[in-house]
DOPA-81472 format. One record per atom (N, C-alpha, C, O): residue number from 1; residue in one letter; atom name; x, y, z. Coordinates in steps of 0.05 Angstrom, whole numbers. Layout:
! residues N
(NUM,'a','CA',(X,Y,Z)) ...
This chain:
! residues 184
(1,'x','N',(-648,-854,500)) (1,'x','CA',(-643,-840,475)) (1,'x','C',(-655,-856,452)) (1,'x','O',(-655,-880,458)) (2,'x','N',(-664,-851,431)) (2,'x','CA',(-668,-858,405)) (2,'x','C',(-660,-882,394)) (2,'x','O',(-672,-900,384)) (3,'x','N',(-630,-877,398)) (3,'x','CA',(-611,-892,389)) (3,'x','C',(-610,-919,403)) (3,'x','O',(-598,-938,392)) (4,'x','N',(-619,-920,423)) (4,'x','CA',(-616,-938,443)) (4,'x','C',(-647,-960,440)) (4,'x','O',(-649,-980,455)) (5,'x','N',(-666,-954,421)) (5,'x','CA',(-687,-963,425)) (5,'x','C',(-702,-963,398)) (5,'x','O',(-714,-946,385)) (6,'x','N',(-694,-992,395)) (6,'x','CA',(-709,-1001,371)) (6,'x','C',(-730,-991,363)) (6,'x','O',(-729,-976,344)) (7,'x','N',(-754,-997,376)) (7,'x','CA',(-775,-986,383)) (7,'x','C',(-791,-957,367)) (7,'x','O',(-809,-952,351)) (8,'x','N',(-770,-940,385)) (8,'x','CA',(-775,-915,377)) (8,'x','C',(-763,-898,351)) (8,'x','O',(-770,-876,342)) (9,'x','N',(-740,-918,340)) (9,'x','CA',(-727,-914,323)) (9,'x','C',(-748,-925,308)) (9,'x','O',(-760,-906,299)) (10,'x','N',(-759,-945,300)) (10,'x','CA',(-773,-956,280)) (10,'x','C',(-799,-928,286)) (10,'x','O',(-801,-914,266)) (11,'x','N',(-816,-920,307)) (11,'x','CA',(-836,-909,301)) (11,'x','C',(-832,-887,288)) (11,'x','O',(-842,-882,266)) (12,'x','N',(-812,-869,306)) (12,'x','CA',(-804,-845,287)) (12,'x','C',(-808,-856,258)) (12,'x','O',(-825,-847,243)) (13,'x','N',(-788,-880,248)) (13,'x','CA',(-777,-873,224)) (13,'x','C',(-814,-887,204)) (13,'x','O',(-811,-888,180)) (14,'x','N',(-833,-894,210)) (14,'x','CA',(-853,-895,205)) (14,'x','C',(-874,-865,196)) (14,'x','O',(-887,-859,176)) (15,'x','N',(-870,-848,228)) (15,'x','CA',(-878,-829,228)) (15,'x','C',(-860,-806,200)) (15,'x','O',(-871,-786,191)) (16,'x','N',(-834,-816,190)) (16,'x','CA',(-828,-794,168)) (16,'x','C',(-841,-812,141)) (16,'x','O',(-854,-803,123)) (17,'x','N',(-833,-834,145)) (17,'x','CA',(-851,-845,116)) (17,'x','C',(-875,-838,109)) (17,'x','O',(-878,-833,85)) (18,'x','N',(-903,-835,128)) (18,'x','CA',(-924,-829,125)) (18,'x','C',(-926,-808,118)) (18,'x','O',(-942,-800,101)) (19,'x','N',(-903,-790,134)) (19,'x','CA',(-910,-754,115)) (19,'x','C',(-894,-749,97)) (19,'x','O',(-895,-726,87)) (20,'x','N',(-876,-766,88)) (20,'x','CA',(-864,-756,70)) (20,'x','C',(-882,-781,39)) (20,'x','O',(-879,-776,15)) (21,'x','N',(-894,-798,47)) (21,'x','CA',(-915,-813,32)) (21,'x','C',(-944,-801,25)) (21,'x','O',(-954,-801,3)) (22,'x','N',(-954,-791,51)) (22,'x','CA',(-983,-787,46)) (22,'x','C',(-987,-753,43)) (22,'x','O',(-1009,-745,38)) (23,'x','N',(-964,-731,47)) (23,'x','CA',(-961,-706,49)) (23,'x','C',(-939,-700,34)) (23,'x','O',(-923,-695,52)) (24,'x','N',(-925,-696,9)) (24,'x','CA',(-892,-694,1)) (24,'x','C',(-893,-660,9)) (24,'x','O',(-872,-650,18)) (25,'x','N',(-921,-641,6)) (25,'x','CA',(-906,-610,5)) (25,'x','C',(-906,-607,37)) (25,'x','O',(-890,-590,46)) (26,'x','N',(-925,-624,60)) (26,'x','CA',(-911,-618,83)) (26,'x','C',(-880,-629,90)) (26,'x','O',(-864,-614,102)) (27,'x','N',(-875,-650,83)) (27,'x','CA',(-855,-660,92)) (27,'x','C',(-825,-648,85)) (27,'x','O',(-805,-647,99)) (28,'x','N',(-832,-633,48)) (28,'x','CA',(-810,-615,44)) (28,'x','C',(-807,-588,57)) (28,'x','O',(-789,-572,53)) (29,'x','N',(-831,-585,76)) (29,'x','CA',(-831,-558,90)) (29,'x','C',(-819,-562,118)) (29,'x','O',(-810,-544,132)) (30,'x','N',(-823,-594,125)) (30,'x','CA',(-806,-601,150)) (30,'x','C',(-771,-599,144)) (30,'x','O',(-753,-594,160)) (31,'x','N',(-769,-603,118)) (31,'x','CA',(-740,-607,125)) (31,'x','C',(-735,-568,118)) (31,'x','O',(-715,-560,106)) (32,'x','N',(-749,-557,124)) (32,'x','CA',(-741,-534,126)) (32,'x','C',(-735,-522,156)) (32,'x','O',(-726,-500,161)) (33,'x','N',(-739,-536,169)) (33,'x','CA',(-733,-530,199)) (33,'x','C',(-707,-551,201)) (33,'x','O',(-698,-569,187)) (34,'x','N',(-696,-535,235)) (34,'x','CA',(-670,-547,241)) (34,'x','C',(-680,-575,247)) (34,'x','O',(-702,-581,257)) (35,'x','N',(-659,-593,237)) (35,'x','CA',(-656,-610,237)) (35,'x','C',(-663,-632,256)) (35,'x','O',(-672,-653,250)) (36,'x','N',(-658,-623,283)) (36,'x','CA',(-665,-636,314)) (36,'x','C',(-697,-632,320)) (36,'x','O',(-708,-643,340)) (37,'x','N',(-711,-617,304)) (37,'x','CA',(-733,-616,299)) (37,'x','C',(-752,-634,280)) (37,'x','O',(-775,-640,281)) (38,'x','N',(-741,-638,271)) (38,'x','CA',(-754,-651,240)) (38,'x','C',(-768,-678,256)) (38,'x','O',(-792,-675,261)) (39,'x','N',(-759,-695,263)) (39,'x','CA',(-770,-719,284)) (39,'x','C',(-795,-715,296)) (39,'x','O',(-815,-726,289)) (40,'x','N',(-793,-696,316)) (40,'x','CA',(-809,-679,338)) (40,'x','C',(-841,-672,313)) (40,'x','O',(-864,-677,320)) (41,'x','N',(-830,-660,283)) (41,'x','CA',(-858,-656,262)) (41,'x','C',(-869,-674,254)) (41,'x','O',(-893,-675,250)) (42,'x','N',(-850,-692,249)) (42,'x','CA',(-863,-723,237)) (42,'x','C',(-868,-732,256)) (42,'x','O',(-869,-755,248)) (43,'x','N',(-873,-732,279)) (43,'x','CA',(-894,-749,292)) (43,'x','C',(-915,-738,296)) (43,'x','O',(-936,-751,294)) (44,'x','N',(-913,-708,302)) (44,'x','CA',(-935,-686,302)) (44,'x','C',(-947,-691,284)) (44,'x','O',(-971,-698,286)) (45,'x','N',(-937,-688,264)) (45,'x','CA',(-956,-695,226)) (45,'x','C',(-977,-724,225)) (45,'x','O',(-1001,-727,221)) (46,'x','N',(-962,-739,230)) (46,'x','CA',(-967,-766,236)) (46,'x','C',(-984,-771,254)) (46,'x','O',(-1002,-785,246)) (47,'x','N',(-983,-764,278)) (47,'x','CA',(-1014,-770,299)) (47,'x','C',(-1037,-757,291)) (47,'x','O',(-1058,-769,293)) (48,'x','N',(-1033,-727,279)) (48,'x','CA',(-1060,-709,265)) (48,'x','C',(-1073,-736,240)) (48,'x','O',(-1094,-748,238)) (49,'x','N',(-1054,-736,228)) (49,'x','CA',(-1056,-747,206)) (49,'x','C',(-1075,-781,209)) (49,'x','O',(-1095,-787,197)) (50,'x','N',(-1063,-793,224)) (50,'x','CA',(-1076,-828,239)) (50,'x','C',(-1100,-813,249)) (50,'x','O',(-1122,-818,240)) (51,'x','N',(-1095,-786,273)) (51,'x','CA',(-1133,-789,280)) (51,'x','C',(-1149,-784,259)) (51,'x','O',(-1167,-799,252)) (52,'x','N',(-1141,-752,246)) (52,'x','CA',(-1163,-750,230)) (52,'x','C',(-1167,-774,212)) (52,'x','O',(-1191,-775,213)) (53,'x','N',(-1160,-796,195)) (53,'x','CA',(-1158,-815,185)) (53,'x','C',(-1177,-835,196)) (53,'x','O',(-1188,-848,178)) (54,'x','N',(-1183,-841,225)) (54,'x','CA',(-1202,-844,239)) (54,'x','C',(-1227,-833,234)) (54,'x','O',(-1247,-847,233)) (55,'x','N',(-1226,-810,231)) (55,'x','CA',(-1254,-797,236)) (55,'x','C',(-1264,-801,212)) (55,'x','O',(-1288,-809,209)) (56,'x','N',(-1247,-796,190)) (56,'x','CA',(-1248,-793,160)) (56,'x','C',(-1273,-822,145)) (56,'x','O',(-1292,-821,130)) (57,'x','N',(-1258,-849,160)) (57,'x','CA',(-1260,-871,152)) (57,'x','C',(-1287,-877,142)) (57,'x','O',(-1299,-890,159)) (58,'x','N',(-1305,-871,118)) (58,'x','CA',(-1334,-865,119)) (58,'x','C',(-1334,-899,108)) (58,'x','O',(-1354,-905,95)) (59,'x','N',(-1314,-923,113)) (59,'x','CA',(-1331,-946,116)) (59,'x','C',(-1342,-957,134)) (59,'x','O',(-1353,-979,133)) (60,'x','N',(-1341,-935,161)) (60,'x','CA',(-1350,-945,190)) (60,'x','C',(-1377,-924,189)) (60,'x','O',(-1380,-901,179)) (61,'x','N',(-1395,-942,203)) (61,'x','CA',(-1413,-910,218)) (61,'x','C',(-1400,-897,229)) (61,'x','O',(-1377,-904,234)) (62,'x','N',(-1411,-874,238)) (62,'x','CA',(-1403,-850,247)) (62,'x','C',(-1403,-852,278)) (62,'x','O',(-1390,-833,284)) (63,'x','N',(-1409,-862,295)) (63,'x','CA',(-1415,-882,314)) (63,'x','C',(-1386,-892,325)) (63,'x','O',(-1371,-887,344)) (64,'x','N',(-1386,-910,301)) (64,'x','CA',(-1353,-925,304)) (64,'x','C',(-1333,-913,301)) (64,'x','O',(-1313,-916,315)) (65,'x','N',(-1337,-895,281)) (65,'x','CA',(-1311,-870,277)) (65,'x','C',(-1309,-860,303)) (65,'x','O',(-1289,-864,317)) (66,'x','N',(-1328,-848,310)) (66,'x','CA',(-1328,-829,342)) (66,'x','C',(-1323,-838,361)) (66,'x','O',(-1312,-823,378)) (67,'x','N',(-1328,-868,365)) (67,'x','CA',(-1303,-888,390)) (67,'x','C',(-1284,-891,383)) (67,'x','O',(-1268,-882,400)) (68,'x','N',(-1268,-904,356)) (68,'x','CA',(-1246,-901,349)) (68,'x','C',(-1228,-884,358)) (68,'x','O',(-1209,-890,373)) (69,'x','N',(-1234,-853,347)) (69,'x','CA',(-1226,-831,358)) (69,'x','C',(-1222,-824,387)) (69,'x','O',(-1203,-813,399)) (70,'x','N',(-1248,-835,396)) (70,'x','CA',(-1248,-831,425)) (70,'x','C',(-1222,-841,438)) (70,'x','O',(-1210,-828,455)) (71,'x','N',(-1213,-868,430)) (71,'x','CA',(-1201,-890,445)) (71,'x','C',(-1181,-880,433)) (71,'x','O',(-1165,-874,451)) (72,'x','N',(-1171,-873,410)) (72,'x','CA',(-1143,-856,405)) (72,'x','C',(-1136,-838,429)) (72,'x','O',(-1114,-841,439)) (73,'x','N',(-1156,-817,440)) (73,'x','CA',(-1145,-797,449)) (73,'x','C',(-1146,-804,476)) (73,'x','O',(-1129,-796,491)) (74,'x','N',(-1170,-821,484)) (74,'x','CA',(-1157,-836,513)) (74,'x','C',(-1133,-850,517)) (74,'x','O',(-1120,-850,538)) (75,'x','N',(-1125,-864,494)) (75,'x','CA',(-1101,-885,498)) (75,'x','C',(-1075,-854,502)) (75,'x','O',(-1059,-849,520)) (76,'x','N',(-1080,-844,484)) (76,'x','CA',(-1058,-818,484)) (76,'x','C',(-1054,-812,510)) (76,'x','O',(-1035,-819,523)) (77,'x','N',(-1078,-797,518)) (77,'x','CA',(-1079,-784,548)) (77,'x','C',(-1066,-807,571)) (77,'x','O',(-1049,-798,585)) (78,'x','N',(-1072,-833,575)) (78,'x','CA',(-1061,-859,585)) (78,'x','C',(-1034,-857,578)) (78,'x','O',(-1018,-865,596)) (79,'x','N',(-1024,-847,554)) (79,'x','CA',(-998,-859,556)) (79,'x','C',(-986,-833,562)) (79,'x','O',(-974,-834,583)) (80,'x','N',(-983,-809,551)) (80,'x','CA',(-965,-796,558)) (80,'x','C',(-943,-787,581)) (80,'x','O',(-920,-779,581)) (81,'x','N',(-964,-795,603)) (81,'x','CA',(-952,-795,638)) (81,'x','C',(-933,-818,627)) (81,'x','O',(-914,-808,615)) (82,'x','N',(-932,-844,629)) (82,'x','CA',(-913,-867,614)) (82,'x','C',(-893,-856,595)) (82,'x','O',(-872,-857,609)) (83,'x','N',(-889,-849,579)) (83,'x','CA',(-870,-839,553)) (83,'x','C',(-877,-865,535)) (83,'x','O',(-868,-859,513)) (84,'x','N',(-885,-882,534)) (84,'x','CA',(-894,-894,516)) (84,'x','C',(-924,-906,505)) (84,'x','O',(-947,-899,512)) (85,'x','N',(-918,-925,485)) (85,'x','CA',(-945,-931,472)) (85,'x','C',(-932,-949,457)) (85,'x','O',(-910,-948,446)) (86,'x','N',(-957,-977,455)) (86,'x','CA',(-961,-990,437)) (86,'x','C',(-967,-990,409)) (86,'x','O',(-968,-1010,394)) (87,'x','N',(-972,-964,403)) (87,'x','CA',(-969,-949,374)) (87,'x','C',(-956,-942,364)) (87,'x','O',(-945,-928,380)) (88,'x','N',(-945,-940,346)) (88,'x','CA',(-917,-930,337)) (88,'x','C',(-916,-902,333)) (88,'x','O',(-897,-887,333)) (89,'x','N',(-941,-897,328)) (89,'x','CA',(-947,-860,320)) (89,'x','C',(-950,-849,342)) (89,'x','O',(-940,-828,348)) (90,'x','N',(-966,-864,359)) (90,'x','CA',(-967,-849,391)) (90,'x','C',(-951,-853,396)) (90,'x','O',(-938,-833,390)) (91,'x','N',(-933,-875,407)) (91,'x','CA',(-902,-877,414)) (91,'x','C',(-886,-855,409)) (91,'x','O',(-878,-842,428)) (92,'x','N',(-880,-847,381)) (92,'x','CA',(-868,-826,366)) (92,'x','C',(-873,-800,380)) (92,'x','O',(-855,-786,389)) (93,'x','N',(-903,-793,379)) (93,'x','CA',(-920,-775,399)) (93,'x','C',(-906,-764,421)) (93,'x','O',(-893,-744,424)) (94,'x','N',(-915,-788,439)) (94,'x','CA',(-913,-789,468)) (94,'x','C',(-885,-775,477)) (94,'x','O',(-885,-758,495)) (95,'x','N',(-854,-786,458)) (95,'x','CA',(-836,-789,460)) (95,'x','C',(-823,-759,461)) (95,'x','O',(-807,-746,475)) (96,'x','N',(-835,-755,443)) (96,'x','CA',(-843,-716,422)) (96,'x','C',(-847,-699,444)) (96,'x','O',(-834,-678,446)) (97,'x','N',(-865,-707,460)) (97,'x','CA',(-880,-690,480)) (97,'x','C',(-863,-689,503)) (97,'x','O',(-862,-669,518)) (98,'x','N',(-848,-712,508)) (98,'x','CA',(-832,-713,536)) (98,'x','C',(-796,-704,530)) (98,'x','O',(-783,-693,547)) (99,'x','N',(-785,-712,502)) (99,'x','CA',(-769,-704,506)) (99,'x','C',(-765,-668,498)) (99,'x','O',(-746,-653,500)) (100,'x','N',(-790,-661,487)) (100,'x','CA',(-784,-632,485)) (100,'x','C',(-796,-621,505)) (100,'x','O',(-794,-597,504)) (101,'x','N',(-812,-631,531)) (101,'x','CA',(-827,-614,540)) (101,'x','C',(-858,-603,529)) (101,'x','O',(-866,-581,538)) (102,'x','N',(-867,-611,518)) (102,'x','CA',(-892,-599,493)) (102,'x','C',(-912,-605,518)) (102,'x','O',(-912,-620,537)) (103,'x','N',(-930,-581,509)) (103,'x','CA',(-958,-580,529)) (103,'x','C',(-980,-592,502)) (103,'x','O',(-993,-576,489)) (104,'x','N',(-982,-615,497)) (104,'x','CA',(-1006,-620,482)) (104,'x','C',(-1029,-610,480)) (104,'x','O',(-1044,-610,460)) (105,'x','N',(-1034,-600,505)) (105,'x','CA',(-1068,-591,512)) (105,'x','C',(-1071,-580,478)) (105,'x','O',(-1083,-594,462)) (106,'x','N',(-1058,-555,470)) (106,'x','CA',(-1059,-542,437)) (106,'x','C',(-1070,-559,420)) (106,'x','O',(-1080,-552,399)) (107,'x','N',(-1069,-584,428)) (107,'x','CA',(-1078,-602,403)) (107,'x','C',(-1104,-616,410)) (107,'x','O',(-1117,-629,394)) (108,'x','N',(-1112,-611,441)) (108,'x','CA',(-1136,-627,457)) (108,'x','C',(-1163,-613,433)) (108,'x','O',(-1174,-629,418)) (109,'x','N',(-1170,-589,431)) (109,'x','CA',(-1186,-579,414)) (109,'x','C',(-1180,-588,391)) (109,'x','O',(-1202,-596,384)) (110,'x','N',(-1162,-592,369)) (110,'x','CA',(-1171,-604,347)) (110,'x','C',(-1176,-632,345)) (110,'x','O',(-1185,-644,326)) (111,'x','N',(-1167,-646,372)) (111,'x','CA',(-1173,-682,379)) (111,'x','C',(-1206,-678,375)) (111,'x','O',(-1223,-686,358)) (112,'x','N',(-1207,-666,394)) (112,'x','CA',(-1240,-669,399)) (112,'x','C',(-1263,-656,370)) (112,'x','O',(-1286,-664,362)) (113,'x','N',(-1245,-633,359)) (113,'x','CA',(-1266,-631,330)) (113,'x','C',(-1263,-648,315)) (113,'x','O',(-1282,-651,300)) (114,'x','N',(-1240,-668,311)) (114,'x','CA',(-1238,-693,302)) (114,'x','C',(-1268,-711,303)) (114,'x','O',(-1283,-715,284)) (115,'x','N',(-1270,-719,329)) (115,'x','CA',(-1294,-734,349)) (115,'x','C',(-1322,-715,335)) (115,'x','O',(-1342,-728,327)) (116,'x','N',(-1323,-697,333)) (116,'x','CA',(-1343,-686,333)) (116,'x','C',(-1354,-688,306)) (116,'x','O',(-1378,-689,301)) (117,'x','N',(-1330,-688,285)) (117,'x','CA',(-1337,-687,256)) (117,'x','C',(-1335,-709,254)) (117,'x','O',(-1319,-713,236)) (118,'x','N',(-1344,-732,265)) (118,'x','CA',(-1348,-752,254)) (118,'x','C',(-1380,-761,244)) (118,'x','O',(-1385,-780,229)) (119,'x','N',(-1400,-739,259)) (119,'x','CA',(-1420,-741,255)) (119,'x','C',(-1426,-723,233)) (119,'x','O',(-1450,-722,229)) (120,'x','N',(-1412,-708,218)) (120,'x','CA',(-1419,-699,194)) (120,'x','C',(-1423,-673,191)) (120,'x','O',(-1438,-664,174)) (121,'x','N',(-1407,-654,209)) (121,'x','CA',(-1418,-632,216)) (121,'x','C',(-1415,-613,187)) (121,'x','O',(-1397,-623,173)) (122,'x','N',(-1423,-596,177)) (122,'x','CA',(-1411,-579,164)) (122,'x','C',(-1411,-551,169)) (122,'x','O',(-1426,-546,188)) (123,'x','N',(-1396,-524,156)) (123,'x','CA',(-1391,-499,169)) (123,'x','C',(-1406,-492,153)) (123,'x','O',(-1409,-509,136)) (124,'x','N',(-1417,-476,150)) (124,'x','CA',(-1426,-449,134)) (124,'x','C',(-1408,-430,122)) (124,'x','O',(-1389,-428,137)) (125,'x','N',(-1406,-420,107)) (125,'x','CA',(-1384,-400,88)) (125,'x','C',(-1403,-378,60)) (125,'x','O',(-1427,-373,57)) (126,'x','N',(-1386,-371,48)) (126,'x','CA',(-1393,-361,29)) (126,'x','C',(-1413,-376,18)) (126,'x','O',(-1414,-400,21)) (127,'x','N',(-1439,-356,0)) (127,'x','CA',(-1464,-377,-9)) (127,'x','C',(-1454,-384,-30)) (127,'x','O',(-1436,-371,-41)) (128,'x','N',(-1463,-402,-38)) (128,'x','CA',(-1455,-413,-76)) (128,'x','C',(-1479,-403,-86)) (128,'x','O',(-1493,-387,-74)) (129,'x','N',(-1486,-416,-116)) (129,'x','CA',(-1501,-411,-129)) (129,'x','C',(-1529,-419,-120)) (129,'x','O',(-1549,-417,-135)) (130,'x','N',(-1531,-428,-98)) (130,'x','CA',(-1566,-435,-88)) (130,'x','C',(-1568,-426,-67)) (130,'x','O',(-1585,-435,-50)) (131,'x','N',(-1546,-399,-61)) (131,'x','CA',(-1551,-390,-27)) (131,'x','C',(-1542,-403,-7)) (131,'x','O',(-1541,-390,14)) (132,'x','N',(-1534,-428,-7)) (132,'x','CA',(-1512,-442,15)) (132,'x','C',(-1482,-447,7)) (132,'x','O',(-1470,-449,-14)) (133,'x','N',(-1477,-447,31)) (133,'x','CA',(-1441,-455,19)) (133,'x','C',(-1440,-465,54)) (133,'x','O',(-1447,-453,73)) (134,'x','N',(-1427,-494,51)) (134,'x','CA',(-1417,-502,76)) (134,'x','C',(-1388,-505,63)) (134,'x','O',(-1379,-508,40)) (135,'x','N',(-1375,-505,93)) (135,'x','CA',(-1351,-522,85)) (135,'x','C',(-1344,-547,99)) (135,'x','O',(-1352,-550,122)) (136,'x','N',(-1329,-565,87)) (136,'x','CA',(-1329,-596,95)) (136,'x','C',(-1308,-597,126)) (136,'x','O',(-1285,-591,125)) (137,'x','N',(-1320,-603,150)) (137,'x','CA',(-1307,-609,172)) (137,'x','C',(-1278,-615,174)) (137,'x','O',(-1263,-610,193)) (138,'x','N',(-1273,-624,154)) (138,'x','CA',(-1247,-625,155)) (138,'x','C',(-1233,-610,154)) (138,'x','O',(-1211,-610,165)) (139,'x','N',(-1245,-590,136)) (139,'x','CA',(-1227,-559,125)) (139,'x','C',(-1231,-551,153)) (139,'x','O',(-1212,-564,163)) (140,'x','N',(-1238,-544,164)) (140,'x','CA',(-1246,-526,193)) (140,'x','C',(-1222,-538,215)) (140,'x','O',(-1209,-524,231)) (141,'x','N',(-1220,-571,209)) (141,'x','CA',(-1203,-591,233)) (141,'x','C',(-1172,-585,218)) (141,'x','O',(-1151,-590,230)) (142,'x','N',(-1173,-576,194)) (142,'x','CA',(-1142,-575,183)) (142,'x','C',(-1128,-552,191)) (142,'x','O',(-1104,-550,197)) (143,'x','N',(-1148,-531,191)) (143,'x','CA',(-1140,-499,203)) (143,'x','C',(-1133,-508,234)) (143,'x','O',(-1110,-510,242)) (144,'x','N',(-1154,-513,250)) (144,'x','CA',(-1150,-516,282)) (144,'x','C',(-1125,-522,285)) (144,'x','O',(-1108,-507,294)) (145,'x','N',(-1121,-562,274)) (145,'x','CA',(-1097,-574,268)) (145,'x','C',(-1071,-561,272)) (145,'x','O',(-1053,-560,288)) (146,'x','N',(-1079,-552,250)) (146,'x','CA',(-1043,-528,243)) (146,'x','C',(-1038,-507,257)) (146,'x','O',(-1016,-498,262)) (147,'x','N',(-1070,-495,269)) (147,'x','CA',(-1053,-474,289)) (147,'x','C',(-1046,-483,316)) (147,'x','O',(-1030,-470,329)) (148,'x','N',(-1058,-510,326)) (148,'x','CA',(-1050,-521,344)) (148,'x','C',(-1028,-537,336)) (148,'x','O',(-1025,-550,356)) (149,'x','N',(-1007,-547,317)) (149,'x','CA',(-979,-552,314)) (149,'x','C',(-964,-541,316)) (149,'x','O',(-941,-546,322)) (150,'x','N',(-981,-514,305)) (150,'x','CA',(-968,-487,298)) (150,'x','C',(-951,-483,325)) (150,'x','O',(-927,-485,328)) (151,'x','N',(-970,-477,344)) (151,'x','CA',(-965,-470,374)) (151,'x','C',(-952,-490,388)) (151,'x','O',(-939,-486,408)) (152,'x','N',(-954,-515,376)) (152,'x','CA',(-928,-536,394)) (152,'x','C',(-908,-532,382)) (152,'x','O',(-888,-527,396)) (153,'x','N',(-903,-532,342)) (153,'x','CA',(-876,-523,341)) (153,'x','C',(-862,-496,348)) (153,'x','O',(-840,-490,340)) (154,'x','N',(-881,-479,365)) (154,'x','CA',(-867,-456,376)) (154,'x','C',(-850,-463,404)) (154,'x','O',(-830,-457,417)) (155,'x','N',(-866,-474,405)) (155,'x','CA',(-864,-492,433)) (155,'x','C',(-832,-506,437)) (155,'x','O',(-816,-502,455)) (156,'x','N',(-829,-521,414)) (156,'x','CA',(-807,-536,411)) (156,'x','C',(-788,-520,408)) (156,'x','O',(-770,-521,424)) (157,'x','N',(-787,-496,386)) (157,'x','CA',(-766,-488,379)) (157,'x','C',(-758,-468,405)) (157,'x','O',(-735,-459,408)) (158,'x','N',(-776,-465,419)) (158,'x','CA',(-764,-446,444)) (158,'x','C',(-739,-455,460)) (158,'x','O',(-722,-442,472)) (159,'x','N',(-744,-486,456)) (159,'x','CA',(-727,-507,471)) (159,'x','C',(-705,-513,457)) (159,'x','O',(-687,-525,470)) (160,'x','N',(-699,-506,421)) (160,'x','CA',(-680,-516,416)) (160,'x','C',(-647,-502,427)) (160,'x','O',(-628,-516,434)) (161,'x','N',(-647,-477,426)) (161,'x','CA',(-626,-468,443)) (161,'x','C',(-610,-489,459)) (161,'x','O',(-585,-491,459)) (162,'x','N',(-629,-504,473)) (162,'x','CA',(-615,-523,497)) (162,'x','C',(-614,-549,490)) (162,'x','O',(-596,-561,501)) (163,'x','N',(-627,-561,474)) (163,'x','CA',(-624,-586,458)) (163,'x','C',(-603,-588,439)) (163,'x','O',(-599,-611,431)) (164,'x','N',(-587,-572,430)) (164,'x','CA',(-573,-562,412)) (164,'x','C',(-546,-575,423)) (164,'x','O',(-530,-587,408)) (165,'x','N',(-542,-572,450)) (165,'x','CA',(-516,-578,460)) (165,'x','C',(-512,-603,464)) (165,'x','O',(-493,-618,460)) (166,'x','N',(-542,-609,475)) (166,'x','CA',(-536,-643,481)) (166,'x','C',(-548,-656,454)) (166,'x','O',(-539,-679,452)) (167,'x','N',(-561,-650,436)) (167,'x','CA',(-560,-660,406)) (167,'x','C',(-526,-665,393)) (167,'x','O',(-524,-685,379)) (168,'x','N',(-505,-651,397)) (168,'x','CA',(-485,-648,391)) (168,'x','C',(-474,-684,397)) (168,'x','O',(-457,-694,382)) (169,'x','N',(-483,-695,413)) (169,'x','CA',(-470,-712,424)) (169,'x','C',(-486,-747,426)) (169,'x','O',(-476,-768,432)) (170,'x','N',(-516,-739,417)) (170,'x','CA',(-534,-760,412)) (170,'x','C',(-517,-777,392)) (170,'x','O',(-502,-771,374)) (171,'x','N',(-526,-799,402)) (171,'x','CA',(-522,-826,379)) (171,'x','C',(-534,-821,365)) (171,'x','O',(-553,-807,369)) (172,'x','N',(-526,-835,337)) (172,'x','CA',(-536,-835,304)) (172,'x','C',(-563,-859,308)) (172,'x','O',(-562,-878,324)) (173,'x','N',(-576,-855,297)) (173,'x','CA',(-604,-864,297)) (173,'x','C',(-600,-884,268)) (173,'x','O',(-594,-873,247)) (174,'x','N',(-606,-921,269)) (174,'x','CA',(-597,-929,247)) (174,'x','C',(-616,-921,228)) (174,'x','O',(-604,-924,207)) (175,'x','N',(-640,-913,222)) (175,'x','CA',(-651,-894,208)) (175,'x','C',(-641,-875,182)) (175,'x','O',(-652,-869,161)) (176,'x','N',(-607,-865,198)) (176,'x','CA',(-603,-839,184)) (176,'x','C',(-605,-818,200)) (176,'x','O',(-589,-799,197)) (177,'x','N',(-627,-816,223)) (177,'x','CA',(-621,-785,226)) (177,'x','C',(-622,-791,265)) (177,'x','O',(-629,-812,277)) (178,'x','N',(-615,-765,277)) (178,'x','CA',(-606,-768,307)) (178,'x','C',(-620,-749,304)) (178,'x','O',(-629,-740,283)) (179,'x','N',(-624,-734,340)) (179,'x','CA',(-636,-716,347)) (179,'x','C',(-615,-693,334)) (179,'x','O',(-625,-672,326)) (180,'x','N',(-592,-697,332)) (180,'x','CA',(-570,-680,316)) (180,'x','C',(-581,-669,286)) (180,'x','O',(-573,-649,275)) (181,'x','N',(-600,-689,277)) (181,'x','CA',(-611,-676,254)) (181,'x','C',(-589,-709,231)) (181,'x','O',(-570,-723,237)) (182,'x','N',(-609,-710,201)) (182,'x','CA',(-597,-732,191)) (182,'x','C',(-567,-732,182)) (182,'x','O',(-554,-714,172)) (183,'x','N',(-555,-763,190)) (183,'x','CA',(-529,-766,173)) (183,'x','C',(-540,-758,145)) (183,'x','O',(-561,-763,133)) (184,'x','N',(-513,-741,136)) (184,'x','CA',(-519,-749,93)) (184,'x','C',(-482,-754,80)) (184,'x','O',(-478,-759,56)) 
């Protein structure tokens, strides 16, 4: 359990600082979901968030970004069979994935447009005023992103029905919040 593991208590509680730090209108949209959920988003938020951040990094070549990335989503793939990780965001992840059940693959396609836009790709869109209009890789990796969270937090909430009962009874997370959703 959570509660039982330093560890994971510190990553989670990492994974809500970052989105409730580097994202405030996602993070106020997390606490719009049940509560035993909210954990399960902030790590979700949080791993999108660390890779693309990776790819993003334009003080590396593009080169370096694209191993970076690479070795994120290998270490991922390595750990998930495990339930853990030496990362605190993958940890968080990993943890996400096993105790709800989540089929990650949904997110394997925006990992890899991650990897891909690191070389600079851009979309095509509406022309501007000189007859081109791209749009920036990222915009394209933020859509994928979200519909692939989209589809794990469908994922999750299918499960909460049954988490619900044994949430009832989880230890308090010194954090503040349990799989029960936060003390206030």
């Amino acid at each position: 359990m959570i509660g039982d593991d330093p560890a994971l208590r510190a990553a989670y509680g990492l994974c809500r600082r970052r989105t409730r730090e580097q994202d405030p209108a996602e993070y106020a949209l997390i606490q719009l979901v049940p509560a035993a959920l909210r954990p399960a988003c902030w790590a979700l938020w949080a791993a999108a968030n660390a890779l693309d951040d990776l790819g993003d990094d334009r003080t590396a070549p593009a080169a370096e970004r694209a191993a970076r990335v690479e070795e994120w989503i290998t270490a991922l793939h390595r750990e998930l069979p495990s339930g853990t990780s030496p990362d605190p965001v993958r940890h968080a992840l990993v943890d996400t994935a096993a105790r709800w059940r989540l089929d990650l693959s949904e997110l394997h396609g925006a990992m890899v447009q991650v990897q891909d836009d690191t070389q600079g790709r851009h979309f095509t869109d509406a022309p501007d005023e000189g007859g081109t209009a791209e749009l920036a890789a990222g915009s394209s990796l933020s859509l994928d992103a979200a519909a692939a969270a989209d589809e794990v937090a469908k994922q999750a909430a299918a499960v909460v029905s049954d988490a619900k009962a044994e949430s009832a009874s989880a230890p308090q997370m010194s954090s503040g919040f349990s799989l029960a959703g936060p003390s206030r």
